[in-house]
MDTraj code that builds the backbone (N, CA, C; nanometers):
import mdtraj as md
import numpy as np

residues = "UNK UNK UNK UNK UNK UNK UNK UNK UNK UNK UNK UNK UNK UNK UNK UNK UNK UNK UNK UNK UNK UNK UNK UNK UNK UNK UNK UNK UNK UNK UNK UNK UNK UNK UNK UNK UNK UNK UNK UNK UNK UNK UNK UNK UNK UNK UNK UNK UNK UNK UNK UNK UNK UNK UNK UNK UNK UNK UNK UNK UNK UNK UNK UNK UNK UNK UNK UNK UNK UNK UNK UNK UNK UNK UNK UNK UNK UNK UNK UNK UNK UNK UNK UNK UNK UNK UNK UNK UNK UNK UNK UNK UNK UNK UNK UNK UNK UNK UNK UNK UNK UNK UNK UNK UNK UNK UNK UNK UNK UNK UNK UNK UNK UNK UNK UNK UNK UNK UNK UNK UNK UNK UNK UNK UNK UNK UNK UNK UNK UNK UNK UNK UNK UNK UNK UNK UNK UNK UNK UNK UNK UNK UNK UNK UNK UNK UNK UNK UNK UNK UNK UNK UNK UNK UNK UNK UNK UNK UNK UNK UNK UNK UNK UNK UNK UNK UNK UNK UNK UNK UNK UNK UNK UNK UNK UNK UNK UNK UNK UNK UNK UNK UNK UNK UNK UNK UNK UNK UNK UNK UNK UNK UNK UNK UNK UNK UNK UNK UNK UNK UNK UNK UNK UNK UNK".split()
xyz = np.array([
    [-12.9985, -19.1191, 2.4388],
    [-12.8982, -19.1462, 2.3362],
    [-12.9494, -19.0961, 2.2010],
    [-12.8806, -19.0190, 2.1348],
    [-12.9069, -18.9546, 1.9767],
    [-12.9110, -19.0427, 1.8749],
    [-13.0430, -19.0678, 1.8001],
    [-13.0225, -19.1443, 1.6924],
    [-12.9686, -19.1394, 1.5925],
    [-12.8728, -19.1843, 1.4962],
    [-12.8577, -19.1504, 1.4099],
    [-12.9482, -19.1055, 1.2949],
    [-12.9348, -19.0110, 1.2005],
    [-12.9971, -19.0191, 1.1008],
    [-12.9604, -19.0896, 0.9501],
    [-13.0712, -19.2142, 0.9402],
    [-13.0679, -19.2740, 0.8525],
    [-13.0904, -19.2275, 0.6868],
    [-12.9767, -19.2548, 0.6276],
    [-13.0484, -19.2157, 0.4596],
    [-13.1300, -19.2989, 0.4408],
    [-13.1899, -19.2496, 0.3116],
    [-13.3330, -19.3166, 0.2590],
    [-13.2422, -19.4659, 0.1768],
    [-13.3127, -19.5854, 0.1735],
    [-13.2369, -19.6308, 0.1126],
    [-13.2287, -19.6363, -0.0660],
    [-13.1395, -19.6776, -0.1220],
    [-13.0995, -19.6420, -0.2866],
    [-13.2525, -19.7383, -0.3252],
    [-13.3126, -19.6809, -0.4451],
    [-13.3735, -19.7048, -0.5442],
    [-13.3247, -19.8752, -0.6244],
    [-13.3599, -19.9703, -0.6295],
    [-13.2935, -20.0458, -0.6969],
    [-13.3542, -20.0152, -0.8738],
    [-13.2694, -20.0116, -0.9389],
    [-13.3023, -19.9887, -1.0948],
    [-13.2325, -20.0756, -1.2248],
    [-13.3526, -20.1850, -1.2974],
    [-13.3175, -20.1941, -1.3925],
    [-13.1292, -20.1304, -1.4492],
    [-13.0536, -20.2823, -1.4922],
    [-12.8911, -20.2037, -1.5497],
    [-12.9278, -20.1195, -1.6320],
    [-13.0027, -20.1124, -1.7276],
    [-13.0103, -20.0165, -1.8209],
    [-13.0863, -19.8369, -1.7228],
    [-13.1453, -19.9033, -1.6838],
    [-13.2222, -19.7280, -1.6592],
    [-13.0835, -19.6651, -1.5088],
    [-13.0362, -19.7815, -1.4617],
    [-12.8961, -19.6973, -1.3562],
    [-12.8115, -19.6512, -1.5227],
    [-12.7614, -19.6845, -1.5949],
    [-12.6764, -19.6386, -1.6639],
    [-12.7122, -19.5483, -1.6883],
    [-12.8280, -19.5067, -1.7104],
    [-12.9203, -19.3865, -1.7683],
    [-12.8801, -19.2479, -1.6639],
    [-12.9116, -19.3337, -1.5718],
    [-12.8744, -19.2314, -1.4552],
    [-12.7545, -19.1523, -1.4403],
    [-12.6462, -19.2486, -1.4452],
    [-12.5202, -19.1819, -1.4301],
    [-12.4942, -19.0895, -1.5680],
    [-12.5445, -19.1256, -1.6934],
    [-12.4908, -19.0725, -1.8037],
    [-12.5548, -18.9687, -1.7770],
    [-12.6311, -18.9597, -1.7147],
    [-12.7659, -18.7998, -1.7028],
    [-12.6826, -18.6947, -1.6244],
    [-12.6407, -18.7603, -1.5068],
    [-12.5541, -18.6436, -1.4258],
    [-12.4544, -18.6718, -1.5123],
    [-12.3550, -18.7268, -1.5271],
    [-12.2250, -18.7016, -1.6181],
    [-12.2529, -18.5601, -1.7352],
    [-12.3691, -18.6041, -1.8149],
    [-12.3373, -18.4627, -1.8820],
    [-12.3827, -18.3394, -1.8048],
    [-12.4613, -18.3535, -1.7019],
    [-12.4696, -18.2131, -1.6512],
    [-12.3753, -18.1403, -1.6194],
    [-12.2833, -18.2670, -1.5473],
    [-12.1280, -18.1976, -1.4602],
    [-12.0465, -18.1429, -1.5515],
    [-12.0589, -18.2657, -1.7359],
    [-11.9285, -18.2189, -1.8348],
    [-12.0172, -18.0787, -1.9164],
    [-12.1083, -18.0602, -1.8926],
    [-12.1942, -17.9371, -1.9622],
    [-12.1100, -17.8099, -1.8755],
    [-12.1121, -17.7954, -1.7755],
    [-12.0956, -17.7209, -1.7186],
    [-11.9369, -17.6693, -1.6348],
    [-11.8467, -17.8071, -1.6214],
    [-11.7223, -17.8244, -1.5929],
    [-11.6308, -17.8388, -1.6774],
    [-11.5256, -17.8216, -1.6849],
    [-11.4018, -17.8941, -1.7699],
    [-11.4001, -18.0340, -1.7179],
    [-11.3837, -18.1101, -1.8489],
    [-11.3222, -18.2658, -1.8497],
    [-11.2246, -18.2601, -1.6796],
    [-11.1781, -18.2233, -1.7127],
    [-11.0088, -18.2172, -1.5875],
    [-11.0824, -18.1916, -1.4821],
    [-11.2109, -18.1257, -1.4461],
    [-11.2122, -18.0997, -1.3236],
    [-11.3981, -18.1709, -1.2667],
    [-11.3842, -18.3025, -1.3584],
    [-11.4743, -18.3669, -1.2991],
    [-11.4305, -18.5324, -1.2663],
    [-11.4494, -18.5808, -1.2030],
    [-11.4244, -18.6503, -1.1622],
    [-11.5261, -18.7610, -1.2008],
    [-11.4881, -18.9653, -1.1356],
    [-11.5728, -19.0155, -1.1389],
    [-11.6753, -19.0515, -1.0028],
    [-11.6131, -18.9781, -0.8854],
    [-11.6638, -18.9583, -0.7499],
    [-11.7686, -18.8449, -0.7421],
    [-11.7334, -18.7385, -0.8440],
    [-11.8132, -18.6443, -0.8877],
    [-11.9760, -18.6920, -0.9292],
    [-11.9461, -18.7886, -1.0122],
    [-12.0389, -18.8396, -1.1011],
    [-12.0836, -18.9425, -1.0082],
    [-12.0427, -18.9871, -0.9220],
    [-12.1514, -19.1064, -0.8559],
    [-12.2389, -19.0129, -0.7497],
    [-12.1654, -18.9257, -0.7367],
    [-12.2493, -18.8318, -0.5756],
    [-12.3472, -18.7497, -0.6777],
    [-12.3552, -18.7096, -0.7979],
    [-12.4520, -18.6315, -0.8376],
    [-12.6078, -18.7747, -0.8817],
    [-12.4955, -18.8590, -0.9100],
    [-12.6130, -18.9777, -0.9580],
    [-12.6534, -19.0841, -0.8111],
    [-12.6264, -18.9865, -0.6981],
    [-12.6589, -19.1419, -0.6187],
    [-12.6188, -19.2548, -0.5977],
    [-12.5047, -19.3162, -0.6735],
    [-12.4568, -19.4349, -0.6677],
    [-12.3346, -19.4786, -0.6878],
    [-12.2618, -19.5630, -0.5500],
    [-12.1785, -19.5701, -0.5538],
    [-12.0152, -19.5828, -0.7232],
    [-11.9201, -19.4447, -0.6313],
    [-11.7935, -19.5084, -0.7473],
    [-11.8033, -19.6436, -0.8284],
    [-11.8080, -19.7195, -0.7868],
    [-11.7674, -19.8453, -0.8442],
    [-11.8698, -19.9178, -0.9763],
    [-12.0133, -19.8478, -0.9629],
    [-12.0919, -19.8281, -1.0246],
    [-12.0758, -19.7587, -1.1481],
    [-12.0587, -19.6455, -1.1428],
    [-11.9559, -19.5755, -1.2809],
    [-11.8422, -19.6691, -1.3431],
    [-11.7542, -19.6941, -1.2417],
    [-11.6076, -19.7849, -1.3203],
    [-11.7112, -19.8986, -1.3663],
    [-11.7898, -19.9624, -1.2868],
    [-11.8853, -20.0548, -1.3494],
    [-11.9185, -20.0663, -1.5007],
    [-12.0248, -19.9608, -1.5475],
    [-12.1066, -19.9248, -1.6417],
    [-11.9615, -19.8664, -1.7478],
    [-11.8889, -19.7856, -1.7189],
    [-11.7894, -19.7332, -1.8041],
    [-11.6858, -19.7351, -1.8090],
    [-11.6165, -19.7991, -1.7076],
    [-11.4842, -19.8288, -1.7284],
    [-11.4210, -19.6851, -1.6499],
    [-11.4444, -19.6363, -1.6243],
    [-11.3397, -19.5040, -1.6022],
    [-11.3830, -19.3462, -1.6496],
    [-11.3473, -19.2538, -1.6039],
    [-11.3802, -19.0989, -1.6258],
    [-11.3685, -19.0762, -1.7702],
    [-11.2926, -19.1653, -1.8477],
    [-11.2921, -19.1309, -2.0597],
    [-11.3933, -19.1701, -2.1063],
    [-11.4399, -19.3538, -2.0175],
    [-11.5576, -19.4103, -2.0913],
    [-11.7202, -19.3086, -2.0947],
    [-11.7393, -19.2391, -1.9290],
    [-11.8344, -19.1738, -1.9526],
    [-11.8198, -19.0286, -2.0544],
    [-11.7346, -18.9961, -2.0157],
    [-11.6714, -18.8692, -2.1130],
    [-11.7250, -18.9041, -2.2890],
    [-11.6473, -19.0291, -2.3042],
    [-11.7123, -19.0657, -2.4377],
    [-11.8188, -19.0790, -2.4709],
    [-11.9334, -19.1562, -2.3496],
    [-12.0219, -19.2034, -2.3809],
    [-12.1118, -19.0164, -2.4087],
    [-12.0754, -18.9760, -2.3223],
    [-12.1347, -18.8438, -2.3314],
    [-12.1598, -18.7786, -2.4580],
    [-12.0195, -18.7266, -2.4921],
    [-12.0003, -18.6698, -2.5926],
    [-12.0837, -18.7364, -2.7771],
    [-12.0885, -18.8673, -2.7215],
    [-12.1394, -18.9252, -2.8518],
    [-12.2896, -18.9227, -2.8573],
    [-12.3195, -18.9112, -2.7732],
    [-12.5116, -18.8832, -2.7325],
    [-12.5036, -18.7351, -2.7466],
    [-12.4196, -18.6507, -2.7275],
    [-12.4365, -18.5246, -2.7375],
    [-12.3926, -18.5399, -2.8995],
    [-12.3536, -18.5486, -3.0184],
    [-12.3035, -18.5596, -3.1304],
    [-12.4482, -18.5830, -3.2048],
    [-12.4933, -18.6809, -3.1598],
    [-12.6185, -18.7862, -3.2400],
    [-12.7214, -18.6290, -3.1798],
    [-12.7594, -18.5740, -3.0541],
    [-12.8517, -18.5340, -3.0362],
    [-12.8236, -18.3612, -3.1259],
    [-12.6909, -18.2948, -3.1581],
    [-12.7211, -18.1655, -3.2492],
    [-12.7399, -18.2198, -3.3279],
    [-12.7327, -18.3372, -3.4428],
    [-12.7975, -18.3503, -3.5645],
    [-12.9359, -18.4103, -3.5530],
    [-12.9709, -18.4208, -3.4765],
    [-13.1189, -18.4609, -3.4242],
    [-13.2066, -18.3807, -3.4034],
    [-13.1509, -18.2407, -3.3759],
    [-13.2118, -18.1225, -3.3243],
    [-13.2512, -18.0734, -3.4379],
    [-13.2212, -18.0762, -3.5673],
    [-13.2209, -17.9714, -3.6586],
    [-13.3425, -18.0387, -3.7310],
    [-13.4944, -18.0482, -3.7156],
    [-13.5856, -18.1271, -3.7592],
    [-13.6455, -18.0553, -3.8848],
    [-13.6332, -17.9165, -3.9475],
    [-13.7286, -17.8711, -3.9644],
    [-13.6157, -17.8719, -4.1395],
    [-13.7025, -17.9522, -4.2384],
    [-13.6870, -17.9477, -4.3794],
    [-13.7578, -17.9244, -4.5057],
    [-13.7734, -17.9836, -4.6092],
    [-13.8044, -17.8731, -4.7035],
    [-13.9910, -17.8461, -4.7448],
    [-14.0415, -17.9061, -4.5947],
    [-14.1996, -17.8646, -4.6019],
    [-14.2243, -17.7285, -4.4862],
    [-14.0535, -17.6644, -4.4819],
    [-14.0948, -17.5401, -4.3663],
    [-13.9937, -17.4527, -4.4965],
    [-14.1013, -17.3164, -4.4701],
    [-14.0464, -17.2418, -4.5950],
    [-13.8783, -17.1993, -4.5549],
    [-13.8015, -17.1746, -4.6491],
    [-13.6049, -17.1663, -4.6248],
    [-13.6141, -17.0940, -4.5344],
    [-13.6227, -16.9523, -4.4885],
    [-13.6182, -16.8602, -4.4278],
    [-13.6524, -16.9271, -4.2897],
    [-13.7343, -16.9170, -4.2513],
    [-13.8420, -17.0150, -4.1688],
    [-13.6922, -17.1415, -4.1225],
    [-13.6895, -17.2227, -4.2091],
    [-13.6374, -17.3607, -4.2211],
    [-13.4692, -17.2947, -4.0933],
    [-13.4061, -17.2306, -4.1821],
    [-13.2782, -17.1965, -4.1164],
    [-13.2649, -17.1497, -4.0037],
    [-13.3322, -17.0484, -3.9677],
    [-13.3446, -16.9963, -3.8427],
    [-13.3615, -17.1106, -3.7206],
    [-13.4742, -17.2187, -3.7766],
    [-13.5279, -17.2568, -3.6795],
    [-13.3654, -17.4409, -3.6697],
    [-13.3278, -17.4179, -3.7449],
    [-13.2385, -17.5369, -3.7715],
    [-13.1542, -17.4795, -3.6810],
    [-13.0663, -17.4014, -3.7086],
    [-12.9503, -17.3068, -3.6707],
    [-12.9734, -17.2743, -3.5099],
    [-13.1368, -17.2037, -3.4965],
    [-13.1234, -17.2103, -3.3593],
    [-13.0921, -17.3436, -3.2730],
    [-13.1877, -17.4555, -3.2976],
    [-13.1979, -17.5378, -3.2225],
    [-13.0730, -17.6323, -3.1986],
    [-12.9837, -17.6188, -3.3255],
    [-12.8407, -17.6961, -3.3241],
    [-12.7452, -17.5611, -3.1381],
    [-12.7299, -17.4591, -3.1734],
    [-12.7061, -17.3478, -3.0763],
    [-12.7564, -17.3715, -2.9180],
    [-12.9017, -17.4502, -2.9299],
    [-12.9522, -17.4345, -2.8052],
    [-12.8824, -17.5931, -2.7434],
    [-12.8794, -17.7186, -2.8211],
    [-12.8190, -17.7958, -2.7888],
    [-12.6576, -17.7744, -2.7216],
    [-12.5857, -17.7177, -2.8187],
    [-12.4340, -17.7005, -2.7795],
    [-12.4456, -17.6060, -2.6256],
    [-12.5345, -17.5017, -2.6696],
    [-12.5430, -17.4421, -2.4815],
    [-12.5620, -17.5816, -2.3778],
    [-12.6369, -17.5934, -2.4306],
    [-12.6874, -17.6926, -2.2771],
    [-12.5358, -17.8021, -2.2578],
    [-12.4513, -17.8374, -2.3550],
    [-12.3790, -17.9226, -2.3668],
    [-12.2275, -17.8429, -2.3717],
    [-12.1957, -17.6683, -2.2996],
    [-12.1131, -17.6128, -2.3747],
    [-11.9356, -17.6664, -2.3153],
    [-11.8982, -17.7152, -2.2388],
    [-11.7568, -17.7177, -2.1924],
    [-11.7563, -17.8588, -2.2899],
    [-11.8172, -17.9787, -2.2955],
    [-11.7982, -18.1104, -2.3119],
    [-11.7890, -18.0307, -2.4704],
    [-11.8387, -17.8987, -2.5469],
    [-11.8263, -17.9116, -2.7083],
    [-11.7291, -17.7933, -2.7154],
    [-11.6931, -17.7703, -2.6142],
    [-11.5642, -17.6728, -2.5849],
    [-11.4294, -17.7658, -2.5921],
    [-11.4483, -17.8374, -2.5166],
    [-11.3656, -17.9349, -2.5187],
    [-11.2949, -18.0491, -2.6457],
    [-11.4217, -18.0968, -2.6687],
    [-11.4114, -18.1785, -2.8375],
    [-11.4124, -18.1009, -2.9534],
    [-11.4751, -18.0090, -2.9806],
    [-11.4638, -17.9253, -3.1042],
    [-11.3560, -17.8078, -3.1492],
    [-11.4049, -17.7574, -3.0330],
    [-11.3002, -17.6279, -3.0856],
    [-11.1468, -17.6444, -2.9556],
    [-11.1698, -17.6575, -2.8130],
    [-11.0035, -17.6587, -2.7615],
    [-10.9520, -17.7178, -2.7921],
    [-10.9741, -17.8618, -2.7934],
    [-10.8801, -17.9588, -2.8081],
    [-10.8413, -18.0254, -2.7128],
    [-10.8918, -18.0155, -2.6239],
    [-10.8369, -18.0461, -2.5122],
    [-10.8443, -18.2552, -2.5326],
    [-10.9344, -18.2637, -2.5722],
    [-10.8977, -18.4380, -2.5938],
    [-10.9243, -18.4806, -2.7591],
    [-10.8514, -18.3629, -2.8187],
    [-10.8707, -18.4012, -2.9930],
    [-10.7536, -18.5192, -2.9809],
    [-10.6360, -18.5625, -2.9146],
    [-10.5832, -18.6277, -2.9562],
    [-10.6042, -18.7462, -2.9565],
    [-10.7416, -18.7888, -2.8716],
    [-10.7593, -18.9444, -2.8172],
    [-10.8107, -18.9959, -2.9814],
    [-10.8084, -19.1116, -3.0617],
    [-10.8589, -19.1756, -3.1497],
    [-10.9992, -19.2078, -3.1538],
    [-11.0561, -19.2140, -3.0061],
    [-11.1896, -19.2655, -3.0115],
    [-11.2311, -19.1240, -2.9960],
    [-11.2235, -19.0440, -2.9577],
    [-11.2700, -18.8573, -2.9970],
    [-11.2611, -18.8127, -3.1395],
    [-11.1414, -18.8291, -3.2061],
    [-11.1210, -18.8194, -3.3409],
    [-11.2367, -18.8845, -3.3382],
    [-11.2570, -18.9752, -3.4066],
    [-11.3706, -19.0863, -3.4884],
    [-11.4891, -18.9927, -3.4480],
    [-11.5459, -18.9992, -3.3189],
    [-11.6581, -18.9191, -3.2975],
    [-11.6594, -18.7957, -3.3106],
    [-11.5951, -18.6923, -3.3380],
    [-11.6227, -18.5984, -3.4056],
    [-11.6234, -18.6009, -3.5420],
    [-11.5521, -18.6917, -3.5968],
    [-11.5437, -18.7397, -3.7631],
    [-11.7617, -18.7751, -3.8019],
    [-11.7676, -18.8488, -3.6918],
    [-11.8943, -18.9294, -3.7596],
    [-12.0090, -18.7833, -3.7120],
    [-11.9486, -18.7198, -3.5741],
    [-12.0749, -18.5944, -3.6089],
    [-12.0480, -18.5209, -3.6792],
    [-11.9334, -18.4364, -3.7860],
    [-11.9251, -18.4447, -3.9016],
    [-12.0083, -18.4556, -4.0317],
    [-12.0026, -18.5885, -4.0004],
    [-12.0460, -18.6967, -4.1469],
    [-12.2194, -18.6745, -4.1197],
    [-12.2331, -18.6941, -4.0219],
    [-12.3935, -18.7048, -3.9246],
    [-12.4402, -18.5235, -3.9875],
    [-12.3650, -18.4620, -3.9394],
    [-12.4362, -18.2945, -3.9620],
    [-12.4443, -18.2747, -4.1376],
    [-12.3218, -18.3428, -4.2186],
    [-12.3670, -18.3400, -4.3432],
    [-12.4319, -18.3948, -4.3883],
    [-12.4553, -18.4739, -4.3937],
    [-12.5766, -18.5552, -4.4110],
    [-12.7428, -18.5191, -4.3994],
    [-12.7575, -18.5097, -4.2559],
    [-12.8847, -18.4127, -4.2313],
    [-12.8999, -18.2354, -4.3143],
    [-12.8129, -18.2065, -4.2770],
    [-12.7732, -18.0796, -4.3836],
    [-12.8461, -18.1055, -4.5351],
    [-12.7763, -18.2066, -4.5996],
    [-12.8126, -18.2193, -4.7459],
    [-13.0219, -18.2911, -4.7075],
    [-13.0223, -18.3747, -4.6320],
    [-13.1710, -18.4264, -4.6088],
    [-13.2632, -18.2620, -4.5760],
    [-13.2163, -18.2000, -4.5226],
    [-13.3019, -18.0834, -4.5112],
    [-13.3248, -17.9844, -4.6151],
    [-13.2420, -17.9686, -4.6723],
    [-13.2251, -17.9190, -4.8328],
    [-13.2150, -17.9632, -4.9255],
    [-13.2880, -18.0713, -4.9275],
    [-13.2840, -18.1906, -5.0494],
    [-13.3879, -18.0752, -5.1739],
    [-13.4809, -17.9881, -5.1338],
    [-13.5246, -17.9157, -5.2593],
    [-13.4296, -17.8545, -5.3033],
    [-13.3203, -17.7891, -5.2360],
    [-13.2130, -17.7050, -5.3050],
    [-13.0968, -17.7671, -5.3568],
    [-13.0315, -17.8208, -5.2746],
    [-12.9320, -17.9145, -5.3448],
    [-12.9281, -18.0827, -5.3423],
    [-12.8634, -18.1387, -5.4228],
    [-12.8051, -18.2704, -5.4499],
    [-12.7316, -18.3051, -5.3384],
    [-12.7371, -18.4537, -5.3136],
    [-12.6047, -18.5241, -5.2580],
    [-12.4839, -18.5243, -5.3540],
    [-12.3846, -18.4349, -5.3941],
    [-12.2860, -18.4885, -5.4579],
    [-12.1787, -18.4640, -5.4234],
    [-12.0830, -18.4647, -5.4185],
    [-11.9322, -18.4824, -5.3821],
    [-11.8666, -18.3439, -5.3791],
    [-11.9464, -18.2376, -5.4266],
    [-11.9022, -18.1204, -5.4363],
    [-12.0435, -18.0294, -5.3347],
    [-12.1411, -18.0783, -5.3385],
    [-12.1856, -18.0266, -5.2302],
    [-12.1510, -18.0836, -5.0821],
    [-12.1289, -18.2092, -5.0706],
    [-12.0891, -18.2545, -4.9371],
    [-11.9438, -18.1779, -4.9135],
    [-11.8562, -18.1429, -4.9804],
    [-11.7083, -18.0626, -4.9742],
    [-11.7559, -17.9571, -4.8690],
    [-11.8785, -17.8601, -4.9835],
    [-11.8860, -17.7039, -4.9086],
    [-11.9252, -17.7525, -4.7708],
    [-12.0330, -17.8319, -4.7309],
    [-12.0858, -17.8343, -4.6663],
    [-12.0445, -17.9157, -4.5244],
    [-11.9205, -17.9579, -4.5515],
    [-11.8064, -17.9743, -4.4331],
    [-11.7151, -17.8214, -4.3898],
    [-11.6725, -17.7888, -4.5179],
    [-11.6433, -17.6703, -4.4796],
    [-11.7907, -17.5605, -4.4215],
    [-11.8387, -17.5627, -4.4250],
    [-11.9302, -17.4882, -4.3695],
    [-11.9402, -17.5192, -4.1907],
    [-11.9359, -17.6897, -4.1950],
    [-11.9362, -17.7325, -4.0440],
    [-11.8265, -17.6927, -3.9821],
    [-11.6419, -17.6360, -4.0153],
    [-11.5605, -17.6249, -3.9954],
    [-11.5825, -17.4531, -3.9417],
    [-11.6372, -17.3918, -4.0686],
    [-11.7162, -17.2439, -3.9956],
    [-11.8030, -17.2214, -3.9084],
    [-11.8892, -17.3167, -3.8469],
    [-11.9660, -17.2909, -3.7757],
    [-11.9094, -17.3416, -3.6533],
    [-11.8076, -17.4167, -3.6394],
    [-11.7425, -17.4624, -3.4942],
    [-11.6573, -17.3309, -3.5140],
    [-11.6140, -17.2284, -3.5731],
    [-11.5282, -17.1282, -3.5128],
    [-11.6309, -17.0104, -3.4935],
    [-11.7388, -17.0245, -3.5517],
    [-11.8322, -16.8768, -3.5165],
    [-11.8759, -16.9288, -3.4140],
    [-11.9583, -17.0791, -3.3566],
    [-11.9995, -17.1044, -3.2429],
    [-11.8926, -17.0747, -3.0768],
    [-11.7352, -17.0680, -3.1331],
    [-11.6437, -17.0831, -3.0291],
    [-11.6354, -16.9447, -3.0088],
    [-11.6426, -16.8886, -3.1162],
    [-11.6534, -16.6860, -3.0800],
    [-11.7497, -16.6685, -2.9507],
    [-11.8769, -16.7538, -2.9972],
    [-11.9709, -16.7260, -2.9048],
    [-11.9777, -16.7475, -2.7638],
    [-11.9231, -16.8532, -2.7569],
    [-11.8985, -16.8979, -2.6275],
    [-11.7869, -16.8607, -2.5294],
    [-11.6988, -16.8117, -2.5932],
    [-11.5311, -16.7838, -2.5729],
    [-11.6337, -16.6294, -2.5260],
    [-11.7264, -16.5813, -2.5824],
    [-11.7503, -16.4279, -2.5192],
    [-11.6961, -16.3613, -2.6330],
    [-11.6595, -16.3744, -2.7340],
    [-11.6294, -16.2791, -2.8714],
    [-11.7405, -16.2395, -2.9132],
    [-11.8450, -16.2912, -2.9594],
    [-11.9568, -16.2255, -3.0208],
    [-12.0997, -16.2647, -2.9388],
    [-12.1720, -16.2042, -2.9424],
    [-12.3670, -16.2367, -2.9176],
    [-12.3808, -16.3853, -2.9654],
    [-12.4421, -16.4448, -2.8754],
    [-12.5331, -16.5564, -2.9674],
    [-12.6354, -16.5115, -3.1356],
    [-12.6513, -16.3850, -3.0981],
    [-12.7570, -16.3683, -3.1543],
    [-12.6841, -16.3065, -3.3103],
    [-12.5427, -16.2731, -3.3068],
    [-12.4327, -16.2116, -3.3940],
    [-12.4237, -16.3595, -3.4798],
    [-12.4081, -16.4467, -3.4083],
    [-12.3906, -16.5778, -3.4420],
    [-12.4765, -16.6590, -3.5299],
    [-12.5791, -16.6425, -3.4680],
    [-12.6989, -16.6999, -3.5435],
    [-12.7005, -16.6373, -3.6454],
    [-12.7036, -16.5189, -3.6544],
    [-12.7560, -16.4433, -3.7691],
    [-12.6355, -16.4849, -3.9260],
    [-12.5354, -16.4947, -3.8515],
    [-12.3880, -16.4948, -3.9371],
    [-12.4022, -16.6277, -4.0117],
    [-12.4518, -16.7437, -3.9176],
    [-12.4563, -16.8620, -3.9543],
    [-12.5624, -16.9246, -4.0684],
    [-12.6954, -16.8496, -4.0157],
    [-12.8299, -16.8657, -4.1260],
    [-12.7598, -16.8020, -4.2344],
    [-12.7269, -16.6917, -4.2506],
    [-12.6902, -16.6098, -4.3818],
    [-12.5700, -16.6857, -4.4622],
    [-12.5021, -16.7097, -4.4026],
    [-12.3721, -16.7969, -4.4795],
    [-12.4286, -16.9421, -4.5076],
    [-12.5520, -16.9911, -4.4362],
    [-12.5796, -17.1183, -4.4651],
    [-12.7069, -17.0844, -4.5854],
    [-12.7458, -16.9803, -4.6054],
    [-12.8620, -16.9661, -4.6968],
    [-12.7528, -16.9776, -4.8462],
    [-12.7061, -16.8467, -4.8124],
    [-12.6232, -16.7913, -4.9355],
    [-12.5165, -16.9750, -4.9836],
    [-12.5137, -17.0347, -4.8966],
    [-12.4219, -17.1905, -4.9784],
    [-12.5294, -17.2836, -5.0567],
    [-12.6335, -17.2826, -4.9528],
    [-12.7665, -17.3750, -5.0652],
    [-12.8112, -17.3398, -5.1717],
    [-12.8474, -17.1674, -5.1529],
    [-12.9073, -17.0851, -5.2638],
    [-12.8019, -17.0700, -5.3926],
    [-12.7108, -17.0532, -5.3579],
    [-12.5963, -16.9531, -5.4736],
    [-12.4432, -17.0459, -5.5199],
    [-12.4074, -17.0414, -5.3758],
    [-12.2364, -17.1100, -5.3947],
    [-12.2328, -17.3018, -5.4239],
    [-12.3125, -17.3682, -5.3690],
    [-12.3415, -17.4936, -5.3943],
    [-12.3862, -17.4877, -5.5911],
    [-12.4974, -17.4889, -5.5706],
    [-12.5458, -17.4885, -5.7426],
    [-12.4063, -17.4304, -5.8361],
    [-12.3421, -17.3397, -5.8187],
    [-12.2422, -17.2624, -5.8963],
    [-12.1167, -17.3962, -5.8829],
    [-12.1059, -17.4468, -5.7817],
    [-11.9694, -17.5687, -5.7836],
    [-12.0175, -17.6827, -5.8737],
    [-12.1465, -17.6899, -5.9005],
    [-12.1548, -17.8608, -5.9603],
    [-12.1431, -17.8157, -6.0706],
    [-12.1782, -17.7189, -6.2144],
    [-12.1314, -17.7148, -6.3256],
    [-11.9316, -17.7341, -6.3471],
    [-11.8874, -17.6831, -6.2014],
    [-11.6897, -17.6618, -6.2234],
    [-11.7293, -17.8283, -6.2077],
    [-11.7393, -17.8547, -6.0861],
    [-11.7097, -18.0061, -6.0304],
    [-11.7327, -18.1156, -6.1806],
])
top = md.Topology()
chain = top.add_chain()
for i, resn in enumerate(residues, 1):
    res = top.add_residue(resn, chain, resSeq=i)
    for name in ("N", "CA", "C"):
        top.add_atom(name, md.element.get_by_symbol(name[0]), res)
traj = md.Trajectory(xyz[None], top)
């Protein structure tokens, strides 16, 4: 008589380090898939653990979606470490890249929230792209605190600047331009706002 073959049995894990788990495969699947074409059956078979486990921890395919996207938000302004004890030149490149290398690793889930739209209309998406936003200006002005001020007219440019860099980053990804077209476009327009166009608004402002 043929034995069956037995799976190994599940790992029992601390609630916090299983949540860990599922949020780990969740962004791999939303890194790499469209929202629409992942599932939350998706997400328990890449994490090992049963459906009900996901609806568990998140409520449903939006809650991890969210939870995702907001760890991905906190981690590009997290990425950009390097401020005003790395010389500018130096400083941008290495900012600019590392914000770039994040959104790759993270690209359909910032395809999705930033530039398609595909779930700009939900309120709790609004808000979290509002606060990574607020989060990228912020670090922005902390990294260039030798060049410019916190003031109300540099935080302006420097949203608009985040508004330019989600359409040069979507060139990139969409297959319109090089990463490397990108980068270059982005350091230079972000030098030329600290160096020149910022300082020139606070005497109007």
């Amino acid at each position: 008589m043929q034995r069956l073959e037995q799976r190994p049995p599940r790992r029992r894990l601390p609630p916090a380090e299983r949540r860990r788990d599922i949020l780990d495969s969740a962004r791999t699947l939303f890194a790499t898939r469209p929202y629409a074409e992942v599932s939350t059956a998706d997400i328990a078979e890449a994490a090992g653990v049963a459906r009900s486990l996901v609806h568990h921890y998140f409520g449903g395919i939006r809650g991890v979606f969210l939870a995702v996207v907001g760890e991905g938000a906190a981690a590009l302004t997290d990425a950009r470490t390097a401020g005003p004890e790395t010389p500018l030149d130096e400083r941008l490149a290495h900012n600019v890249r590392a914000g770039l290398d994040v959104i790759w690793a993270n690209r359909e889930t910032w395809l999705a929230v930033m530039a398609r739209g595909a779930e700009g209309a939900n309120p709790e998406v609004r808000d979290i792209v509002e606060m990574a936003t607020t989060r990228s200006v912020e670090r922005a002005l902390a990294v260039a605190g030798d060049l410019v001020e916190d003031t109300p007219a540099a935080r302006i440019a420097l949203r608009c600047f985040h508004a330019f860099s989600t359409e040069a980053t979507q060139a990139w990804l969409d297959g319109q331009a090089s990463r490397e077209q990108v980068e270059a476009l982005l350091v230079a327009t972000l030098r030329d706002l600290l160096v020149r166009t910022i300082p020139a608004l606070e005497p109007a402002a």
